[in-house]
Every structure is written in structure tokens, then in C-alpha cells.
N, C-alpha and C positions, 0 to 999 in steps of 0.2 A: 371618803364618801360615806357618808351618815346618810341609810331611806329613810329614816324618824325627820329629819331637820331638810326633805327635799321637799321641791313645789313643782307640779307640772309647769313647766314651759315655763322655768327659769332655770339659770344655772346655778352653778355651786354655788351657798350661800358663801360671804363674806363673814364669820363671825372673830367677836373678840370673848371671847369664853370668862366667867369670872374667877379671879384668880382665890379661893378660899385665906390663905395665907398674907396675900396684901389687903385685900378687904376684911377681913376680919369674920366675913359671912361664914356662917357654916353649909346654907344652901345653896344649887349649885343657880347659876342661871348667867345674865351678859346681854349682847346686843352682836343685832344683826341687819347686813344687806342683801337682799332676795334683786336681784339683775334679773332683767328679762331681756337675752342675747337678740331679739327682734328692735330692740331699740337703743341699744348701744354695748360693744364689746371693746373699748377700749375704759379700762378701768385700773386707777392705782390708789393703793391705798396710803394716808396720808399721816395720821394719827391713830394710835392705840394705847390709851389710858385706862387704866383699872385701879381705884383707891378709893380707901372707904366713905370718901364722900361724891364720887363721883365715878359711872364707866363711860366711855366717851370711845365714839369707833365714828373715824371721818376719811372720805375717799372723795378723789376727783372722779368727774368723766366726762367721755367726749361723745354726744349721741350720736345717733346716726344724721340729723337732721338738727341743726345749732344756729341761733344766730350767729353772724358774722363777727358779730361786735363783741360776742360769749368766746374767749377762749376755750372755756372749760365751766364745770359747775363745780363747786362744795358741795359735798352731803356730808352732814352731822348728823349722828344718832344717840340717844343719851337717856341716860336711866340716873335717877339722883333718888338716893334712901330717902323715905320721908324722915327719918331722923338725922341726916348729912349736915354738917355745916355749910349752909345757903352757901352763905359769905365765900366760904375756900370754893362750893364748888363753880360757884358763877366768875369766879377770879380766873380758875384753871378754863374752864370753856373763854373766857374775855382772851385769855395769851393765845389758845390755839384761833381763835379768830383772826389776833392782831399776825399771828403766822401765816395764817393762807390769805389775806391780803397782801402783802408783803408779797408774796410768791406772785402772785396774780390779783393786780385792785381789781382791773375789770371784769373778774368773775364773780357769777352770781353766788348767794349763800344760802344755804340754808341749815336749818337745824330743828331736828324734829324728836319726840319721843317725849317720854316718861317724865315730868318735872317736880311731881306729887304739891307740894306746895311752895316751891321753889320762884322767887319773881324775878325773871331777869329783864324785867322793862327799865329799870335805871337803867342799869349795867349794861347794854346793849339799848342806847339810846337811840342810833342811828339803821337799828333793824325794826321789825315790824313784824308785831305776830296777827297771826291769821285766824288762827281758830275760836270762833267763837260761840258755838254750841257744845252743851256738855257731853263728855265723853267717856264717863263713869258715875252712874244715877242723876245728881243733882251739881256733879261739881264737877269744873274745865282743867282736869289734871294732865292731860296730855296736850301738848302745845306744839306748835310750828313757826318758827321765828325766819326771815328773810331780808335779804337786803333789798327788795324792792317792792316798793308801796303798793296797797291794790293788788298785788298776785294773785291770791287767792280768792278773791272775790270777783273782779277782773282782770285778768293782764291782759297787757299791750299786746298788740296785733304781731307774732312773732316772738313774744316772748318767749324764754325757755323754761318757764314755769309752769305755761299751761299745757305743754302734753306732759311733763312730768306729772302732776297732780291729777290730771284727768285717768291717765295710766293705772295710777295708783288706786284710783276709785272707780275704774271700769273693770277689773283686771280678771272679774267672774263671769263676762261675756267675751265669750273666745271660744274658736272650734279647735275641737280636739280629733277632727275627720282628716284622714291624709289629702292632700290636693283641694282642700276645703279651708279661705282663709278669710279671717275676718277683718277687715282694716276698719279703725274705729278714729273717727274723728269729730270735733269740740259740735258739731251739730249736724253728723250723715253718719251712720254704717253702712259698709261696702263688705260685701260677699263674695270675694273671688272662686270660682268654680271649674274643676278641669277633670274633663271626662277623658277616661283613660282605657285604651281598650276597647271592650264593647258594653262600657256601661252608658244607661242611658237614662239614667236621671242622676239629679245631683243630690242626693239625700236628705234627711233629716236637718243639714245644717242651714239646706235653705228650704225646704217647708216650713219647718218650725218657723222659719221668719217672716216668711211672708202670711202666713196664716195667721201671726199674734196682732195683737190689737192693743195700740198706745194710747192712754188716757182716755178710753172711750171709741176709740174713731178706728176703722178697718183702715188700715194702707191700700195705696190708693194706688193704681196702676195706670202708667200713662203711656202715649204713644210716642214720645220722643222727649228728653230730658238731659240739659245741661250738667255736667260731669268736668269739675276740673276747666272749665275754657272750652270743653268739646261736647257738642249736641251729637247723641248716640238715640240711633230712633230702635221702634223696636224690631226693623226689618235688616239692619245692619247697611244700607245702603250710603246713611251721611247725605243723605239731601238737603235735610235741613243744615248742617255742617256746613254743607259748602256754600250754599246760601248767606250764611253768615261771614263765611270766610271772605266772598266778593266785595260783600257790603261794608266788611270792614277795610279792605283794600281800597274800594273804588272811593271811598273817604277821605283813605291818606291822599291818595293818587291828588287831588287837591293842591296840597301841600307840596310834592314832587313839583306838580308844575310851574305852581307860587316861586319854587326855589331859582326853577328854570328860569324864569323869567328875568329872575335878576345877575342872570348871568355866571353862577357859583359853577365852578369848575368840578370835571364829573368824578374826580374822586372826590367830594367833600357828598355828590347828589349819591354817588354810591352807594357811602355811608350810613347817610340814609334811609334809604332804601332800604339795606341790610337790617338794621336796626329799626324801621318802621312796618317796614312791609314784609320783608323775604320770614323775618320772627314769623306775621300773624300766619302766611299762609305756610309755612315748614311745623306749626306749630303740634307736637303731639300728629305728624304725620304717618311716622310708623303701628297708628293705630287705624286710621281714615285710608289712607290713600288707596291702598292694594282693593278699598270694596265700593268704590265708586264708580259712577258709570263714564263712559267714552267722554259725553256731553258735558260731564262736570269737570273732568282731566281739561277738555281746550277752554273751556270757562278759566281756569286756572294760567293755565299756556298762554291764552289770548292776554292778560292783565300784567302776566312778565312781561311779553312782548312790547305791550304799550309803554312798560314803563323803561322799558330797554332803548325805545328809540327818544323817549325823553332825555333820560341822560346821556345816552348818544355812546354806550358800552353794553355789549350784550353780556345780560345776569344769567344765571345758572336756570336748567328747566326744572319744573316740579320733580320730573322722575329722576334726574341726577338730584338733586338732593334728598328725596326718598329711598335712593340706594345708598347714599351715604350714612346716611343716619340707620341703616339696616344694619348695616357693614359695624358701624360702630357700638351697637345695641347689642351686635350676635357678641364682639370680642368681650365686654363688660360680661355678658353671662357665661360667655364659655370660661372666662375666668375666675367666676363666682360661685364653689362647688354646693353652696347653700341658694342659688336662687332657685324657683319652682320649676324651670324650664331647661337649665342647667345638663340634666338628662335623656333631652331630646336630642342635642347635639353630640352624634356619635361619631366618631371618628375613625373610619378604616385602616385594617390592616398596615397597607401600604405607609397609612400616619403622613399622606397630603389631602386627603380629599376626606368630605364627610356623605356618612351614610341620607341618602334622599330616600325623605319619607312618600310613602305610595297614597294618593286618596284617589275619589272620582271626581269631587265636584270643582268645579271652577275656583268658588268662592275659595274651597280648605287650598288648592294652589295656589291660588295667589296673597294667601296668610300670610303670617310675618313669619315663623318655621319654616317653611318650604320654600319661600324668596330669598331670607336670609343667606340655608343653605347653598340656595345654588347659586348666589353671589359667590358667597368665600368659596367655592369650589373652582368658582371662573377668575378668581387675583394672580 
């Protein structure tokens, strides 16, 4: 552990140090990966060259959050002498390319750093550089090469370019407040906030935000606002939520009937169902369910119901699947000593039962902490 070569809220840098004796440098210097453990901690490293025309330091990973189709990413880093032989050094970077292909075609590549005047657009015909504003006064000396077109300037909807890049160039807004998080995405920041104790405001990491002012215009505060698929108003009751959730049900329900009619046998109408309907209304319910009211619970009730005697097999109710999905939410965190909540679930003496936390109101009962617990208390 080096404090000179540490970054808040990353981990250990990955470096490949330069070797004075192979490169022939007398000063010291090399390349490096700065990992932020928030977005991926599976990480290996793949290449480590140092020679006097070239340093080259490359590592796979696996984020938290990948396409499907992504086994893995390349990262290259690279520094080339402006006095290097081009030639040797874009031959050694061409071999370890044709090597992590080989390993894995279907992972993406990249390679980014220091190139001074170095061109590797022959030589890497079938990658694509990105950068194209200057990055040292008047001239485009540091470059970013990829195997997929449009990255940088767009990528494709899921591609795994674009949090990597975006990460890289947001990476100076972030809270450094305990229980204070910032989730930052390609066009919203989100402020997670968790009052602990008997504190009763959420500090500077959300003042400052809502008080700042983008391009001119004061942020605008509204009474209820789509999140992810879920309408969150600002009273926490989910009226509007449920409202949408009907409407989007009483839609399909269409469809169920359509299927009815021609006779489809009820495991195929099932299926269905499962996959049309039970998705929209289970949907992100361990955040909605526990703060609605009686009215909008048989609203929900009512529209299984219906669609139960359609298929002619009764489906699951809203609150058995609400408990399942609690049940399943609490074991993912109690397993995760790094999630926010992590801490809440304490565990007695005895080591079968968890400690139940005390509130007065209603609503903090029937949260997702204090349901959760008294589920796994009652297995």
C-alpha cells in the first residue's frame, strides 16, 4: 500500500512500474488501473510489458452489471516514448490484441493512454478510435481505440462502453457522506439517503443538490415522478403506481381472454399470465406494496382473481408474492456484508431469530426492515 498513488473510493491501484534496466529510462514512471470496487471487483490481470518502445499493462473484467453477450471486457493501458520505434511498438500491442481475442472474440476491447505520436489506425484496422478533441494544447496525443463503432460518441442501448466511459468522466461527483449515496446514470442522478438514529436531516450531500442550478434553470420539484418503471409520489402512498399498474394489467387481460377463447390449454394461459401480467403487477413490489392503502391491495386482488377464473387455475395473491420477494431480498443482503442495510439485520444471541426493530408509526412497520424481519423470524 502506497498513500502517494491512492484515490478515495477506489482500491488498490493495479500498476506495472517502469523497469529502468529494460527500458533503458533513467526516470522512474509506468501505467496504471484505478478500479472503483462499486462497479466491478472481479478483476485479472492479463499482460504486463515494459520495453523501451513500449509499457503496456492489460486486464480483464467482470462488472457488476454486463451485457449478456459481454463475457468480459479488455482494458489496455499504454504509454509509447515519443522517440519509440512506431513500428515495434504497434506490432507488440497488434500480438497482445490477437491474444485476447483468441481468449475471448466476443469480448469488447479497448485500449487507451499515452500514444505521443504513434498511429495505429492501419494497424488496428478493425478497431476504432474515439477521441477526437485535443488533449494536450493543440495536439490529440492521448487516444482510445475499441472494437465497437460509435462507443464513444454513442453506444448502443446496453452496451458496456457506456458506463465504463461515463464512470470515467463523472468520477468527481460522488458523496464522500457515510449512509449518503450517489447513483449516477447516462441521463438522472439519484441521491440515496438513510437517516440513522435521531438525525433528522440529510445533509449537505442533498442540499447542495437540490439547491444547484443546471444550465440556467432551478430544479424543478414535482409531485409524483416515474423512477425505473415505478411512480413514487411525494406522499409515499403509490396511488399513482397503482393506477398504472391496473391499467397496465386490464390491457393485457385482453389478450388472456383472446387466448381463452381459442381454447389454449391453462398451462400454456399460465404462462402467460406469469410472464405478462404477474411481472407488471410483482413488479419492484418490495418497494410499493407494504404503503398502499386497503383499496388499492383488492384493486390488485380483484384483477388476479379475474384472471384466475379465466384460466380456470388459481394464481398466486399479491401479498404471497410480496412476501416472497421480501424473503428473498432480506437473504441477498444479509449475505452481502457491503450492502447499506446489511447492518440492520441483527441476529440474536440464540443465532435463530433476528433482533426486531421498535418504531411507532404504521407506515416504519410495515417497511421493508421490519416485514422482512418478521418473515425470516416466522420460516
Amino acid at each position: 500500500m502506497d498513500p502517494t498513488t491512492d484515490i478515495d473510493g477506489f482500491g488498490v491501484p493495479i500498476r506495472l512500474d517502469r523497469d529502468p534496466c529494460t527500458t533503458g529510462k533513467r526516470q522512474g514512471g509506468g501505467v496504471c488501473f484505478y478500479i472503483n470496487p462499486r462497479w466491478c471487483n472481479n478483476v485479472t490481470v492479463r499482460e504486463k510489458i515494459c520495453l523501451p518502445d513500449i509499457e503496456l499493462l492489460t486486464i480483464s473484467v467482470r462488472p457488476y452489471y454486463l451485457p449478456r453477450e459481454f463475457p468480459q471486457v479488455f482494458l489496455s493501458v499504454v504509454y509509447i516514448h515519443p522517440k519509440a520505434n512506431f513500428k515495434n511498438a504497434n506490432d507488440v500491442l497488434f500480438s497482445v490484441l490477437q491474444r485476447l481475442q483468441s481468449i475471448s472474440p466476443d469480448a469488447p476491447c479497448l485500449v487507451m493512454g499515452d500514444f505521443n505520436r504513434s498511429n495505429c489506425s492501419k494497424t488496428f484496422s478493425h478497431f476504432h478510435q474515439y477521441i477526437t478533441c485535443h488533449t494536450r494544447g493543440n495536439k490529440t496525443l492521448d487516444l482510445c481505440y475499441g472494437s465497437i463503432r460509435g462507443a464513444y460518441s454513442g453506444s448502443p442501448q446496453g452496451c458496456v462502453l457506456s458506463p465504463l466511459l461515463f464512470i470515467l468522466y463523472t468520477n468527481d461527483c460522488r458523496s464522500t457522506f457515510d449512509n449518503r449515496y450517489m447513483l449516477k446514470f447516462a441521463d438522472d442522478t439519484v441521491i440515496v439517503s438513510l437517516l440513522v438514529n435521531e438525525e433528522i436531516s440529510h445533509g449537505p450531500v442533498v442540499e447542495d443538490f437540490v439547491s444547484c442550478v443546471i444550465n440556467g434553470r432551478d430544479i424543478v420539484f414535482v409531485d409524483e415522478y416515474r423512477y425505473l418503471g415505478t411512480v413514487i409520489d411525494n406522499k409515499l402512498n403509490f396511488n399513482a403506481n397503482t393506477d398504472a399498474i391496473c391499467k397496465k394489467v386490464q390491457q393485457r387481460m385482453f389478450f388472456l381472454r383472446k387466448i381463452n377463447s381459442f381454447k389454449v390449454c391453462s398451462v400454456l394461459m399460465t404462462l402467460f399470465y406469469l410472464s405478462f401480467i404477474e411481472s407488471v403487477i410483482s413488479y419492484c413490489d418490495i418497494v410499493w406494496f407494504h404503503c398502499i392503502s386497503l383499496s388499492n391491495r383488492n384493486r390488485i386482488t380483484k384483477l388476479i382473481k379475474t384472471a384466475s377464473k379465466v384460466i380456470g387455475a388459481q394464481q398466486i395473491l399479491p401479498q404471497d408474492i410480496f412476501k416472497g420477494h421480501v424473503v428473498k431480498k432480506a437473504f441477498a443482503i444479509i449475505n452481502c456484508p457491503t450492502h447499506p442495510l446489511h447492518k440492520e439485520f441483527v441476529i440474536l444471541p440464540s443465532g435463530r431469530r433476528y433482533r426486531v426493530m421498535g418504531g411507532r408509526t404504521r407506515r416504519f412497520k410495515n417497511s421493508f426492515i421490519p416485514t422482512a424481519i418478521l418473515l425470516l423470524n416466522n420460516l
